[in-house]
C-alpha positions, 0 to 999 in steps of 0.5 A, a space after each residue: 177686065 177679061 182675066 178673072 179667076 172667079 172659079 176659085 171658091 174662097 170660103 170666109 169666116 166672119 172678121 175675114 175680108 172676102 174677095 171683092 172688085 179690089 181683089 180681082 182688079 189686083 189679082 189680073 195686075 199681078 198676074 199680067 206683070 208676071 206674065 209679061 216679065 216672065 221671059 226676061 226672069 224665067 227663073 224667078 217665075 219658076 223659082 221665086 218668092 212672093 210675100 203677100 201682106 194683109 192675105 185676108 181671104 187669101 184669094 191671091 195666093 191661091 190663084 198664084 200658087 195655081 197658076 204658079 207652081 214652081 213660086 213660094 208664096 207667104 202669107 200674113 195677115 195681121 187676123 187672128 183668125 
């Protein structure tokens, strides 16, 4: 996949699943499916809202508010930690 945001360090604690091949494979699909819709909603890429459940690392979040900036991204995780 020719998209990868692998610059983006993600520190992890043990217990907290780290960014892996599933991440970055997830990441380049929502990332594609923004960009590729982002004409016909413009104004939900500016102004939306996404939830991500089961953050773990938070990798995807943090490359979405990057990339992002006008979006309000939550994130939960079921962790603790």
């Amino acid at each position: 996949m020719k998209n990868r945001q692998k610059h983006i360090q993600v520190k992890t604690i043990e217990g907290v699943y780290p960014p892996g091949e599933d991440t970055w494979f997830l990441s380049e699909i929502i990332m594609n499916f923004i960009l590729e819709n982002s004409e016909r909603n413009s104004v939900y890429v500016k102004n939306g809202v996404i939830c991500e459940v089961g953050i773990g690392s938070g990798y995807i979040s943090i490359l979405l508010s990057l990339n992002f900036p006008g979006m309000t991204i939550i994130g939960t995780d079921i962790s603790p930690l």
